[in-house]
C-alpha positions, 0 to 999 in steps of 0.5 A, a space after each residue: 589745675 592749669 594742665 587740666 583746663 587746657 585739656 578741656 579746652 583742647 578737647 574736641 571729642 563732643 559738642 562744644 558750649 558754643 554748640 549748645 549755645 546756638 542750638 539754644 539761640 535756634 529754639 529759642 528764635 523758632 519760639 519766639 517766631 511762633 509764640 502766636 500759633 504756639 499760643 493759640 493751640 496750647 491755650 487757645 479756647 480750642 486749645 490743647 490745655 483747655 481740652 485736656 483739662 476739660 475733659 479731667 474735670 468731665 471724667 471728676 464731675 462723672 465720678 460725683 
């Protein structure tokens, strides 16, 4: 078990942990930095949920 834990340690052949830790911390800082705009065009009133679901509950009123 130990042999085998020393070899995943020393195996450099993909992305490490940290790797994925700080490509995490870089999405992460970008949303965050962006929550507003992001905020306003998802859920905004001209926003892109608002839209999408208008227009399904247009296409449903339509089919009534």
């Amino acid at each position: 078990m130990k042999k085998q834990i020393t070899a995943f340690l020393k195996d450099e052949s993909g992305q490490t942990s940290t790797e994925y830790i700080l490509l995490v911390a870089v999405v992460a800082f970008v949303i965050f930095k962006f929550k507003d705009v992001i905020n306003e065009r998802l859920v905004g009133d001209n926003g892109l949920v608002n839209k999408v679901f208008g227009k399904a509950d247009d296409i449903l009123n339509g089919l009534q």
